[in-house]
N, C-alpha and C positions, 0 to 999 in steps of 0.2 A: 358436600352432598347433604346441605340441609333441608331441601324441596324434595318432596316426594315424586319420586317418576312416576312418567305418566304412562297408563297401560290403555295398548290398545288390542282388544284381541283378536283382530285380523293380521296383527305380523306376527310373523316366525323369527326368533331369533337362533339361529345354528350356526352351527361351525364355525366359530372365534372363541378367542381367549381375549378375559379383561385383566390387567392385572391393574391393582390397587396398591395403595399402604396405607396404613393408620400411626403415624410418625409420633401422637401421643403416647400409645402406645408398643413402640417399636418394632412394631408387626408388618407385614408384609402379605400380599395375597395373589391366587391366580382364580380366577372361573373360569370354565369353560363348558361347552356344550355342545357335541358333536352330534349332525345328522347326515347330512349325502355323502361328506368324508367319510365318516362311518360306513354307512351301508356299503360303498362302491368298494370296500377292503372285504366286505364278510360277502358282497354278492360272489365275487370272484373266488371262493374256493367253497361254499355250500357246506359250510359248519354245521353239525351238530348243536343242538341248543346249547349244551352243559362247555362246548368248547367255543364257540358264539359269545357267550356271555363271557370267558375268561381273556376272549382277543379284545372284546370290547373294551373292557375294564383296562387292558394293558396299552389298547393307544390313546383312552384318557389320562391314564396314567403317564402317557410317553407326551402329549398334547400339554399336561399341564407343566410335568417340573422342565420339558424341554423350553417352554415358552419363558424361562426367567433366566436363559442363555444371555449374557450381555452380549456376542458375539452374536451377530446374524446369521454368519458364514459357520457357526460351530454344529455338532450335532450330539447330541445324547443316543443313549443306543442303551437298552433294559433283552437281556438275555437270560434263561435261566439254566440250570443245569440240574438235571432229574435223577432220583435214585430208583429203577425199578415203578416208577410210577406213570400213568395213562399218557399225561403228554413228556414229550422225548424231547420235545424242545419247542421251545418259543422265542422270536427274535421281532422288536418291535422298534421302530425309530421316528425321530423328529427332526428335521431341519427343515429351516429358512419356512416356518408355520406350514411344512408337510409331514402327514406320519403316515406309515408304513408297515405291517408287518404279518405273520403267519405263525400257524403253530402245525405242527408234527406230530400225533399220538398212535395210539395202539387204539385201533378200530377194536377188537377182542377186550383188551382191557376196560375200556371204554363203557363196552357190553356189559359187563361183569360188575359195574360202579351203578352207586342210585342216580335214581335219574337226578337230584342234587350235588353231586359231589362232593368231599370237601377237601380243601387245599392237598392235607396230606392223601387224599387218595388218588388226586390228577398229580404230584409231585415226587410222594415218599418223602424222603429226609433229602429235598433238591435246597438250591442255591439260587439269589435273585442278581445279578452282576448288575450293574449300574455305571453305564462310561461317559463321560466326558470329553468329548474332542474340540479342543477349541482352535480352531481354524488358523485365526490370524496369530497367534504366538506357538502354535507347533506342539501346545503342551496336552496332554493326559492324563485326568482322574479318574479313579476307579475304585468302588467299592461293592463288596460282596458279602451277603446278609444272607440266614438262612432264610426258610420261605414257611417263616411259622403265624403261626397266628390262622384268622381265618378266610383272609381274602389278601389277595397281591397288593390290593393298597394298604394293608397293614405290615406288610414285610419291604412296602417301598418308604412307610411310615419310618420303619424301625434303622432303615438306611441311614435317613438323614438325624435321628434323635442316638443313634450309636457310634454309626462309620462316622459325620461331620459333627456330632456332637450341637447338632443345634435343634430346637426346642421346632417341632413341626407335627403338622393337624392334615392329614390328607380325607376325605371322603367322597367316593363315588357311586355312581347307580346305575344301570340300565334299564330302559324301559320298552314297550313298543308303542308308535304313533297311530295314531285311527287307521293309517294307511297299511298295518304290518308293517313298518319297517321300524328298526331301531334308532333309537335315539340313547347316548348316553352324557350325564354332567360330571361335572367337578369340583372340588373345593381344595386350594393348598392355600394352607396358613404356616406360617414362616416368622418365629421371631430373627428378629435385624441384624445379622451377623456383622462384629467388628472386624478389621483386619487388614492386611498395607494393599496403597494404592495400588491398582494393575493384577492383584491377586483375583480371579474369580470365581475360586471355591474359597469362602472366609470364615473365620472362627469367630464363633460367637461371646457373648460376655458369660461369665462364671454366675451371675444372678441375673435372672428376670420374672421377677416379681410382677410384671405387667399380663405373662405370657397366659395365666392361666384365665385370668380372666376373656381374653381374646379367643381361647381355644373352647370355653366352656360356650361363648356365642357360637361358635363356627360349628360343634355339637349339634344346636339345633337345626340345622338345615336338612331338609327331609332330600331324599331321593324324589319324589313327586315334584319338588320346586325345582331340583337341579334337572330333572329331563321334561319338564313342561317348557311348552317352545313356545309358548305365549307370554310367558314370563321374560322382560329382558333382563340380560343379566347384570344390569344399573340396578335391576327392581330389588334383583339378589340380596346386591352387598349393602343396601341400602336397608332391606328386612332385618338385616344383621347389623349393622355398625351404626343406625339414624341416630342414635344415644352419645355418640360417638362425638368429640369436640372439633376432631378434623380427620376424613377420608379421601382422599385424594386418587384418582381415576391417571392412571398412569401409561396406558397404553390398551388399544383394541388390535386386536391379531389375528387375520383372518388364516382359518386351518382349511388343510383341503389334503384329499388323500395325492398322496406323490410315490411316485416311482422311479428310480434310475436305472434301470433297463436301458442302453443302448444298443439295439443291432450292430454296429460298426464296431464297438467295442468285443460284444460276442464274437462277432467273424474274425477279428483280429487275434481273439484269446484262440478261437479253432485253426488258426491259419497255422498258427508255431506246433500241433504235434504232427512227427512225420504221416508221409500220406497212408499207410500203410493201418495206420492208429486211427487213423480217419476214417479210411474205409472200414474197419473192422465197429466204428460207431455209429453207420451210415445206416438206415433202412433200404428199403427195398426200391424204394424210387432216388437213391443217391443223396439222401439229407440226411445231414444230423441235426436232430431236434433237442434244440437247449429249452431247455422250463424255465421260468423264474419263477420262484418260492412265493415270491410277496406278490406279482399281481396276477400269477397264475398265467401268463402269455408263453405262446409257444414260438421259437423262432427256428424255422429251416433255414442251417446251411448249406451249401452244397458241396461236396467234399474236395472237389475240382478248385472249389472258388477263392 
C-alpha cells in the first residue's frame, strides 16, 4: 500500500469488513463500517437513542472481532450479564459476515438515567461473555470480563488484553447519515499471536516492543473517518500505516444483517408440547404466536397443526 487511494466522493463504502496486517510490525487489523446492516437491526425494534447507540456499538463490535474467525462456518456470540442495571440483557452475534442482535431493558429504569448514560448505569456491576464456536472442530472458547470502563469496546478491549492475554486496540463510533439513518465504524488492532498449528485462539509472545507504536497510530483515528462513507476503508488503513514498510490487504468481507429464524423449525419446537399446553398458549383465533428477539418477526401457529 504505497500509492495513495483514490477518492471518489460519489461512492458509499458500507457494510464490509477489511482485514489487513502489517507483518513488519507483527500486527494485525480489521475495519469495518456498517450502514443498511445496521439500520435493518435497529429499524426492527425502534430503540431508544441511549439503547440504539449501545446495539450499534455491540454489532460492530460483533462485525469486527467475529470477522478474524479462520472458520467461515464458526460464529462468535457477545452476551452480557446485568447487575440491577437498565439493560437486562443483550445478545449480539456474527456468522458466515452476518450479525444479528437485540437488547432487553427497563423502559422505567431507562427513564430515570440521563439522557447519556454510562456503562455502569445501563449495566451495574454486569459481565461481557465472549464465545467462540468453531464449527468445523466442534471446539469452544469463552471469556468473561467485567463490563468496566467506559464503553463496550473498552470491556471487549480488556477481553482480549486479560482473558487471551494479547496486546489489542479496539475503537468505535456511531454517527447519523444526511439521510437519519445510522452508520457505525471500526478499528481492531491486534498484535500476532504465536501458537501450534490448528489452534485458533493463540497465545501471544511475552515481549512486543513493536506493539505500541501500532496502537499509538491506530489512536488517531477519529470517529468521523471511521463512519464517513465516502471514505473507503483502503483510504483508512492507508491514513494510518502509509509510513509503514509493508501493509498487506488480506481480505474484503461483505456484512449484512442475518437472521435464523425458520418457521418449520418453530412449528416443529410447538408441535412436541401436548395439545392441551397448546391450547392454553393459543389466542383467540387458534395461533400461538412465537417472536423472535433479533428480528422482531412474528410467526402464527396453529395449535392443530
Amino acid at each position: 500500500m504505497n500509492d495513495t487511494p483514490k477518492f471518489d466522493p460519489n461512492v458509499t463504502d458500507l457494510d464490509r469488513a477489511l482485514a489487513f496486517a502489517i507483518p513488519t510490525r507483527s500486527a494485525r487489523g480489521r475495519i469495518v463500517r456498517l450502514g443498511t446492516a445496521l439500520d435493518e437491526v435497529l429499524a426492527a425494534h425502534a430503540y431508544p437513542p441511549a439503547i440504539e447507540k449501545l446495539l450499534a456499538e455491540a454489532l460492530t463490535l460483533a462485525a469486527l472481532i467475529g470477522s478474524t474467525l479462520k472458520d467461515s462456518s464458526g460464529q462468535l456470540t457477545m452476551q452480557t450479564r446485568t447487575d440491577n442495571g437498565v439493560v437486562q440483557l443483550l445478545v449480539c452475534d456474527y456468522r458466515g459476515g452476518e450479525v444479528r442482535g437485540y437488547i432487553e431493558y427497563d423502559a422505567g429504569k431507562l427513564a430515570e438515567a440521563p439522557a447519556e448514560p454510562s456503562l455502569f448505569a445501563l449495566f451495574g456491576a454486569g459481565y461481557l461473555a465472549i464465545t467462540f464456536d468453531m464449527a468445523t472442530s466442534n471446539e469452544r472458547y469463552q471469556g468473561i470480563v467485567p463490563l468496566d470502563g467506559d464503553t463496550l469496546s473498552q470491556a471487549a478491549q480488556s477481553y482480549f488484553t486479560q482473558s487471551e492475554q494479547i496486546p489489542t486496540m479496539i475503537r468505535t463510533g456511531m454517527a447519523k447519515g444526511p439521510d437519519g439513518r445510522c452508520i457505525s465504524g471500526g478499528l481492531f488492532l491486534q498484535h500476532l499471536p504465536e501458537g501450534e498449528d490448528g489452534r485458533e485462539r493463540l497465545h501471544t509472545k511475552l515481549d512486543h516492543p513493536e506493539w505500541e507504536h501500532v496502537a499509538t497510530l491506530g489512536n488517531t483515528m477519529g470517529v468521523d473517518e471511521l463512519t464517513d462513507a465516502t471514505l473507503p476503508l483502503e483510504t483508512l488503513v492507508w491514513r494510518l500505516f502509509n509510513e509503514e514498510e509493508d501493509v498487506r490487504i488480506l481480505a474484503d468481507i461483505p456484512i449484512m444483517r442475518g437472521c435464523r429464524c425458520d418457521p418449520e423449525y418453530i412449528r416443529g419446537v410447538i408441535s412436541k408440547f401436548p395439545l392441551e399446553e397448546r391450547q392454553s398458549m393459543a389466542d383467540e383465533s387458534g395461533f400461538i404466536i412465537v417472536d423472535c428477539a433479533f428480528c422482531a418477526k412474528k410467526f402464527p401457529v396453529p395449535v392443530e397443526g
